[in-house]
NULUMBA-797340 format. One record per residue (C-alpha): residue in three letters; x, z, y. Coordinates in steps of 0.05 Angstrom, whole numbers, plus 32768, in hexadecimal, padded with zeros to 4 digits. Each point is the difference from the previous one (the first is absolute). Example, Ala and Ser with C-alpha at 12.3 -4.5 7.8 and 13.67 -1.06 7.14 Angstrom:
// residues 2
+------+------+------+-------+
| rest | east |   up | north |
+------+------+------+-------+
|  Ala | 80F6 | 809C |  7FA6 |
|  Ser | 801B | 7FF3 |  8045 |
+------+------+------+-------+
END
This chain:
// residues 296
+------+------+------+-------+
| rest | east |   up | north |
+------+------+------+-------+
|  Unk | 85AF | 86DF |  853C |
|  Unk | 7FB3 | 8015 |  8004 |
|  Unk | 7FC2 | 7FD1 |  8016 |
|  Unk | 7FF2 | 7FC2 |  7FF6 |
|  Unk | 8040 | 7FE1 |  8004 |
|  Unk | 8013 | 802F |  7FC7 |
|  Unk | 7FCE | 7FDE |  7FDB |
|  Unk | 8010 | 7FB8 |  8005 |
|  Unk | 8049 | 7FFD |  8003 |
|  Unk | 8003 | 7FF0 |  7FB5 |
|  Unk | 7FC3 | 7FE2 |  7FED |
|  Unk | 8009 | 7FBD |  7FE7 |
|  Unk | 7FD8 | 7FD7 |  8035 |
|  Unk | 800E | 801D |  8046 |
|  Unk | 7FB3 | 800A |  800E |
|  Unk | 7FF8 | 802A |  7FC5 |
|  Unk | 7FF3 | 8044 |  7FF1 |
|  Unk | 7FFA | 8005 |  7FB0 |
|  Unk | 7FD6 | 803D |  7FF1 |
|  Unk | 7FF4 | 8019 |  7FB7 |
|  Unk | 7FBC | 8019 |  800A |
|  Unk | 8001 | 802B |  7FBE |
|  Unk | 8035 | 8038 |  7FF9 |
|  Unk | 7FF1 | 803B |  7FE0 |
|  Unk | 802A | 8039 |  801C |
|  Unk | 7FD8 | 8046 |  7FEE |
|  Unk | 800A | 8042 |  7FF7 |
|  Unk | 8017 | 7FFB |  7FBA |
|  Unk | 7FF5 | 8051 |  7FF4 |
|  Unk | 7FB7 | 7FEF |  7FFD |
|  Unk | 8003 | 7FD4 |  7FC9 |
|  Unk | 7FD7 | 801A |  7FC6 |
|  Unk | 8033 | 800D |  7FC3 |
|  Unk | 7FDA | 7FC2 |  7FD2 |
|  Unk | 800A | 7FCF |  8038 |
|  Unk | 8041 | 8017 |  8013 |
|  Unk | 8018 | 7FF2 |  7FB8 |
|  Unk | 7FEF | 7FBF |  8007 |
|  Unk | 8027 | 7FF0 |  803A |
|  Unk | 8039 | 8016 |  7FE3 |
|  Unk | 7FFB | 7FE7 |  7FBF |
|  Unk | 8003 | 7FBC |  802B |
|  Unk | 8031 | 800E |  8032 |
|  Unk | 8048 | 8011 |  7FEC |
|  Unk | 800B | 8009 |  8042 |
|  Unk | 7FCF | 8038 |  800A |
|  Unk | 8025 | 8028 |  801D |
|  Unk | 8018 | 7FD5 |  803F |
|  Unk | 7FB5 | 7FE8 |  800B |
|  Unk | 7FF1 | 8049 |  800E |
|  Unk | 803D | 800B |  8031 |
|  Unk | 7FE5 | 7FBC |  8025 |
|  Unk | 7FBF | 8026 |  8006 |
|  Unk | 801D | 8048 |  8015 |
|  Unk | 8031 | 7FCC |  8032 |
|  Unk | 7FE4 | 7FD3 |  8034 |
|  Unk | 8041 | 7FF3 |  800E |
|  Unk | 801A | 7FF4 |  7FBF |
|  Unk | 7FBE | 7FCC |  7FFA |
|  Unk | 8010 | 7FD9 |  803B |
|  Unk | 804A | 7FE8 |  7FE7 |
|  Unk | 7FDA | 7FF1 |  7FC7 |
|  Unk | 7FD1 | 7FD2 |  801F |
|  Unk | 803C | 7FEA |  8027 |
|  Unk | 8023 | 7FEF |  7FBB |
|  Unk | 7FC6 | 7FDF |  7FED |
|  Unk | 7FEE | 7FCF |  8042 |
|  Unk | 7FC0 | 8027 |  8009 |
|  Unk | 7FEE | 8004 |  8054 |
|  Unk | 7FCA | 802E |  7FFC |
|  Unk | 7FD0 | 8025 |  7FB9 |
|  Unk | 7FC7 | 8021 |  8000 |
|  Unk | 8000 | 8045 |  7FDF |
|  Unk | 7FC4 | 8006 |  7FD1 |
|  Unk | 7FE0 | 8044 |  7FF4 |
|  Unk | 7FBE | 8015 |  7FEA |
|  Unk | 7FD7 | 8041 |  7FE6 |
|  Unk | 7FF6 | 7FF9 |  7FBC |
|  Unk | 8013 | 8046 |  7FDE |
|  Unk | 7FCF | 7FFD |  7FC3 |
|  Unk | 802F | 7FBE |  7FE9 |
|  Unk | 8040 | 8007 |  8021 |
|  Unk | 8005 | 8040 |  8025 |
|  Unk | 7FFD | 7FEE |  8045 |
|  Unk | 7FDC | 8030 |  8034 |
|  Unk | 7FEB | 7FEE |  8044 |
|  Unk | 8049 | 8023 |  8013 |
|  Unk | 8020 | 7FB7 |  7FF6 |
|  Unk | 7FE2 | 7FE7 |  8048 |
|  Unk | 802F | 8040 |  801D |
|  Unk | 8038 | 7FDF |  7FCF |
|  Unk | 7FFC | 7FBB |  8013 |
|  Unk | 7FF7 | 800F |  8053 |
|  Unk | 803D | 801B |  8007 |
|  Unk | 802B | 7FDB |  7FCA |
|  Unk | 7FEF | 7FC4 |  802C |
|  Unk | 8016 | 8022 |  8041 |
|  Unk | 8045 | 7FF0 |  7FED |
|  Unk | 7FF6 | 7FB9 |  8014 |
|  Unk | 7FAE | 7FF4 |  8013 |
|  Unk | 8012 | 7FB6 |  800A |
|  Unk | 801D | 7FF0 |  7FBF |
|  Unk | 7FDE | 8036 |  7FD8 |
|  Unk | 7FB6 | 8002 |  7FFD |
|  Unk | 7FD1 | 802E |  7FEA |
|  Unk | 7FCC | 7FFB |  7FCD |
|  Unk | 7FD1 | 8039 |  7FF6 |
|  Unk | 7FC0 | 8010 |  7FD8 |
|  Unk | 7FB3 | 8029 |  7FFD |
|  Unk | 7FDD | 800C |  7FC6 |
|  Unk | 7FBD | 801A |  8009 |
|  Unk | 8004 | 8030 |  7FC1 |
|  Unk | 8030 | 801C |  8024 |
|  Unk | 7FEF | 8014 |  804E |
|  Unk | 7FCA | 8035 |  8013 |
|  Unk | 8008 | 7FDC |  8049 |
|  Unk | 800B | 7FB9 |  7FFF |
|  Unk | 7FF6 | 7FED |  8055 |
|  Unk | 8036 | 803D |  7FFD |
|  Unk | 802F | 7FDC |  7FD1 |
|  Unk | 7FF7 | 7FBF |  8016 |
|  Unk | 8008 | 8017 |  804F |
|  Unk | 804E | 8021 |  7FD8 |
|  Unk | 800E | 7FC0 |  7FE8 |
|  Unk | 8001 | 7FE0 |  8041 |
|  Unk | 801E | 8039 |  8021 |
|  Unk | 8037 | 7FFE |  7FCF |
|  Unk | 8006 | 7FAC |  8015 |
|  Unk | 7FF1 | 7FE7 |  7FB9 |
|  Unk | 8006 | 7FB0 |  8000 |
|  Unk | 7FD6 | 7FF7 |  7FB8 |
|  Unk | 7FCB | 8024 |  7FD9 |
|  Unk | 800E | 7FF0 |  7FB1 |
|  Unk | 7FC2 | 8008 |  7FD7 |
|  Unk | 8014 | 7FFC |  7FB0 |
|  Unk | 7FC2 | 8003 |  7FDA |
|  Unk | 8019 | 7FFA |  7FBA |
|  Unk | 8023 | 8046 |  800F |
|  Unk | 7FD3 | 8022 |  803B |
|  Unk | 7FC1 | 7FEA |  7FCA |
|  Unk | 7FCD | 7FDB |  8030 |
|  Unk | 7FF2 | 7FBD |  8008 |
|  Unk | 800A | 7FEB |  804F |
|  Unk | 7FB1 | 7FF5 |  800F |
|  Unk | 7FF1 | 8044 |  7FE6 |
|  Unk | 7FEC | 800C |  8044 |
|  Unk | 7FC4 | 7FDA |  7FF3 |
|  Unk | 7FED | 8037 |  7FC3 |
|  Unk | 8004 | 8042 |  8034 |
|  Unk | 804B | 8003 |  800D |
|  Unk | 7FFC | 8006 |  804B |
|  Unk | 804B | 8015 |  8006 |
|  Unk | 8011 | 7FB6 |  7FED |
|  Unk | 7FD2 | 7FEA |  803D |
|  Unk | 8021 | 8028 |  8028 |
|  Unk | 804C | 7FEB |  7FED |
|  Unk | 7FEE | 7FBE |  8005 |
|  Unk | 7FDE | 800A |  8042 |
|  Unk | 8036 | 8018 |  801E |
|  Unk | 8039 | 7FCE |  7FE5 |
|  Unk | 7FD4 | 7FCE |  801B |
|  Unk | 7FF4 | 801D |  8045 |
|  Unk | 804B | 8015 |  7FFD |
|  Unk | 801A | 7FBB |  7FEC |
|  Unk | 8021 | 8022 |  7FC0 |
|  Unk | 8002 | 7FD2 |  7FCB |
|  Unk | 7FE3 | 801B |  7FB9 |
|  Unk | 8027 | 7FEF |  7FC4 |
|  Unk | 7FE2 | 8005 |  7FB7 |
|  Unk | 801A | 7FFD |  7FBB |
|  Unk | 7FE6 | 7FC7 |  7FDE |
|  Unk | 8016 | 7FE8 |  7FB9 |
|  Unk | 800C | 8035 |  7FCB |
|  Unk | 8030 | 8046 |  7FF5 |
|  Unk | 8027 | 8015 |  7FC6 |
|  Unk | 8009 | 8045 |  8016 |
|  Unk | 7FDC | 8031 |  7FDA |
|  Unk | 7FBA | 8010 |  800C |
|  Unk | 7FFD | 7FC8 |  8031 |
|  Unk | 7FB7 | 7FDE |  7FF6 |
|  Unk | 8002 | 7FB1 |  800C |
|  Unk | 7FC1 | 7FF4 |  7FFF |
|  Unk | 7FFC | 8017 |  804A |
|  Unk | 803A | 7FC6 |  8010 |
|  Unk | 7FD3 | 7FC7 |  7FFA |
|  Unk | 8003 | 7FDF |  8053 |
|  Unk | 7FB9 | 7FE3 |  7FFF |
|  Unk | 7FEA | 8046 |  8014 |
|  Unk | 8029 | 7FF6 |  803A |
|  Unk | 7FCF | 7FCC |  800E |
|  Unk | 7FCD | 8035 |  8020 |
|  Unk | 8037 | 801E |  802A |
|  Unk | 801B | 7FB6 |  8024 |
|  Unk | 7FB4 | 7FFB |  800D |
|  Unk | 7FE6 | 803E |  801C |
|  Unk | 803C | 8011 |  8029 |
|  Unk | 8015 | 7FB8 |  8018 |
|  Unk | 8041 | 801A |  8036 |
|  Unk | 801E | 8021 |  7FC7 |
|  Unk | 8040 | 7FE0 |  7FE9 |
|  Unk | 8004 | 800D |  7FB2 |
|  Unk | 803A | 7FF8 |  7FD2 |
|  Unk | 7FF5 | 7FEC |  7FC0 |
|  Unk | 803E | 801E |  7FDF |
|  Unk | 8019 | 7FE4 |  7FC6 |
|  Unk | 7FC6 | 7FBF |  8008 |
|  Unk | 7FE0 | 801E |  7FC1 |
|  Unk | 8035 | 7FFB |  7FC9 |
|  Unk | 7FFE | 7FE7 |  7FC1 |
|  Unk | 7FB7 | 7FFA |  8001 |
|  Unk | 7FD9 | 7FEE |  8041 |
|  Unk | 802D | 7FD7 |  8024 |
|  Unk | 7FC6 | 7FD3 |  800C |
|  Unk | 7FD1 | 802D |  8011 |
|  Unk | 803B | 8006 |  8039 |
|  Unk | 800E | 7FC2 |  8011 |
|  Unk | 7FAD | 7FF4 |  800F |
|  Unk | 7FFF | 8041 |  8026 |
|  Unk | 8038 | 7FE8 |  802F |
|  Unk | 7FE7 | 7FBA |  8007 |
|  Unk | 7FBF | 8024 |  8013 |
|  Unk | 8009 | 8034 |  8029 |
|  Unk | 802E | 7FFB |  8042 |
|  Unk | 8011 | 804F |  7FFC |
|  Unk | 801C | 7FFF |  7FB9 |
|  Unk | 804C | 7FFC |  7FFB |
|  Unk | 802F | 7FF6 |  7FBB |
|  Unk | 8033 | 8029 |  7FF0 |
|  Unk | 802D | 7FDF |  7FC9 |
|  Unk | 8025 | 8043 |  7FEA |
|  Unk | 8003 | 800C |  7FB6 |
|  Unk | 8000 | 7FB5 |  7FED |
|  Unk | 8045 | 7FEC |  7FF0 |
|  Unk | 8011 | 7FCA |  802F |
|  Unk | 800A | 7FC9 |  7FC6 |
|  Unk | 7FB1 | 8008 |  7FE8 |
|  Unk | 7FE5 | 7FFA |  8044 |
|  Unk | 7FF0 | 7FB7 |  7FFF |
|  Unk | 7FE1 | 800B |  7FBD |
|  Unk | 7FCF | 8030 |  8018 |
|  Unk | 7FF4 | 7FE9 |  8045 |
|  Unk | 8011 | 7FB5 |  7FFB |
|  Unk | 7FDB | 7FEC |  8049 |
|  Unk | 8039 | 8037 |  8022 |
|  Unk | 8001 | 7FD4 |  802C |
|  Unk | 7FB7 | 7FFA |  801D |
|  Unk | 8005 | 804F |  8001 |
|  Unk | 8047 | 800E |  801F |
|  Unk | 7FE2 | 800D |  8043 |
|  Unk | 7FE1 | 803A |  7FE2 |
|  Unk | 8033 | 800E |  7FD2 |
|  Unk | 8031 | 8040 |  7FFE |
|  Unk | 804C | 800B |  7FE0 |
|  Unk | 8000 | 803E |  7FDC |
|  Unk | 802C | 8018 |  7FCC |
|  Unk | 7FD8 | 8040 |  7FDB |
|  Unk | 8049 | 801C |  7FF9 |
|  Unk | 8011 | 802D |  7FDA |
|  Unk | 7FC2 | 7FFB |  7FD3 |
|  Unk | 7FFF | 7FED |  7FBE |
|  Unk | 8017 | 7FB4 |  7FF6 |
|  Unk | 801E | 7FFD |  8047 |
|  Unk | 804F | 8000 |  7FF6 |
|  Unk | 801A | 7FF4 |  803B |
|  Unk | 7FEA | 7FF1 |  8044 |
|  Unk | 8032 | 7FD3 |  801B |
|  Unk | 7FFC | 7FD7 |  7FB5 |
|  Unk | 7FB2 | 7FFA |  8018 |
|  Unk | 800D | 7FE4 |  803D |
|  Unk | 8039 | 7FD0 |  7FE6 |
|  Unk | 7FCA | 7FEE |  7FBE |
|  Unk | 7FCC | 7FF2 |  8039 |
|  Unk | 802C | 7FD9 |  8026 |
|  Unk | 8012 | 7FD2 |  7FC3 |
|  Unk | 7FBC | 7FE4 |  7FFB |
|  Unk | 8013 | 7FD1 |  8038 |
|  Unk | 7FBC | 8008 |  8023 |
|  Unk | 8014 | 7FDD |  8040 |
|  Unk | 801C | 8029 |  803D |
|  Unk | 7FBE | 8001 |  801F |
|  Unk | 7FDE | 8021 |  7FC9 |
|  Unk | 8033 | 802B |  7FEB |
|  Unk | 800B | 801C |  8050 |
|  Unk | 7FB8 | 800A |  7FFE |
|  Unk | 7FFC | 802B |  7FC6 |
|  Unk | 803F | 802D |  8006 |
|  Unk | 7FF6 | 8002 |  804C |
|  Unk | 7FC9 | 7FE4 |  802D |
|  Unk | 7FC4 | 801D |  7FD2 |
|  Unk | 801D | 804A |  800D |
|  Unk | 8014 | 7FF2 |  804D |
|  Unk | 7FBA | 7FEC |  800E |
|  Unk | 7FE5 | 8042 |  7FDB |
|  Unk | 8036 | 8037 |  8017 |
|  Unk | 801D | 7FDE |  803F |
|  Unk | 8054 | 8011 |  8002 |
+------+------+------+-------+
END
């Protein structure tokens, strides 16, 4: 069963359509050798994470398994930290062809990296990308570089927001080596919600452990800036974002599966569904916020 009855036959409230906005399924032969130690050093289960991201198939019982409608697929160009070459937009496009309404894509530009960026960004869209990820602690710029001479970040930007692509960014800090965390402070996302007011941005991660308020003010100001609550375990979400509910309208479910400290998807979901929010909020966050973003 495909479409969008596919989607909500087992969703726990008939109008839902719970979408993990914050999967990463990569090309795992990219992964420089340091980083990829690291993922297995915290994964026993290594081995099957990289058959769910040679297998869309394979994935999709998964996310059956785990009561997961719909994920987004994050990928983004970072080879100086983890490997990954502008060849993962090619990877995700057609990993997500196996089922383009539950599976959807998540690509990336760095502007180290392209020699043409109106030619890459004009791929991107060819290739039907649903998300640009920007990751400064491992791509090493801070997301208002563009107003220090880095025009290609203009440009992406431009586009997503003429292209109604939403822009997500890494906030909050990475353990991966080499990362730099300085550049995952979200106030500099500040400049970005102002000068290009129709972009939707996604604040991944809402700044962990440091600047969740430095999140929470940028969503209470800004009516383009979107949380995404992947890689805080469920049970410290109240502690660092205590007014959820003044926020859930702008408020995404993600899990940040399989990165370090995520165990489980369908343990997320059932650990976010134990903090009794109220089946308003909690529809909002694991469904409505995505819908009104990447429409099923």
């Amino acid at each position: 069963m495909r479409g969008r009855d596919r989607l909500t036959q087992k969703s726990r409230y008939t109008d839902s359509v719970i979408t993990d906005c914050h999967v990463h399924i990569q090309p795992m032969e990219m992964v420089k050798p340091a980083a990829l130690e690291m993922m297995k050093a915290r994964r026993p289960n290594y081995d099957l994470i990289a058959e769910y991201c040679r297998s869309p198939k394979l994935f999709l019982k998964h996310l059956d398994a785990s009561g997961v409608d719909r994920a987004v697929l994050i990928n983004y160009v970072a080879p100086e930290i983890m490997g990954f070459t502008p060849a993962v937009n090619q990877f995700i496009a057609d990993y997500c062809k196996e089922d383009p309404k539950r599976l959807l894509s998540c690509g990336s530009l760095h502007p180290k990296h392209t020699t043409n960026v109106i030619a890459d960004v004009e791929q991107l869209l060819r290739l039907g990308i649903r998300m640009v990820k920007i990751h400064p602690p491992h791509q090493l710029l801070y997301p208002n570089d563009y107003l220090k001479g880095v025009k290609e970040l203009e440009i992406i930007y431009r586009a997503a927001e003429a292209n109604g692509i939403p822009v997500m960014f890494h906030t909050g800090t990475s353990i991966f080596p080499g990362a730099r965390n300085k550049y995952g402070d979200p106030m500099y996302l500040d400049d970005v919600a102002v000068d290009f007011p129709k972009l939707k941005i996604l604040m991944a991660h809402g700044g962990r452990p440091l600047w969740m308020d430095t999140a929470f003010f940028l969503l209470r100001r800004h009516h383009n800036v979107y949380l995404d609550i992947s890689g805080i375990p469920p049970r410290s979400l109240l502690k660092y974002f205590p007014r959820i509910g003044e926020i859930a309208h702008k408020t995404l479910f993600g899990t940040d599966w399989p990165g370090p400290g995520v165990p489980d998807i369908k343990k997320n979901l059932d650990d976010f569904r134990d903090l009794d929010l109220g089946e308003t909020i909690e529809q909002q966050i694991l469904s409505h916020t995505a819908l009104s973003i990447w429409l099923a």
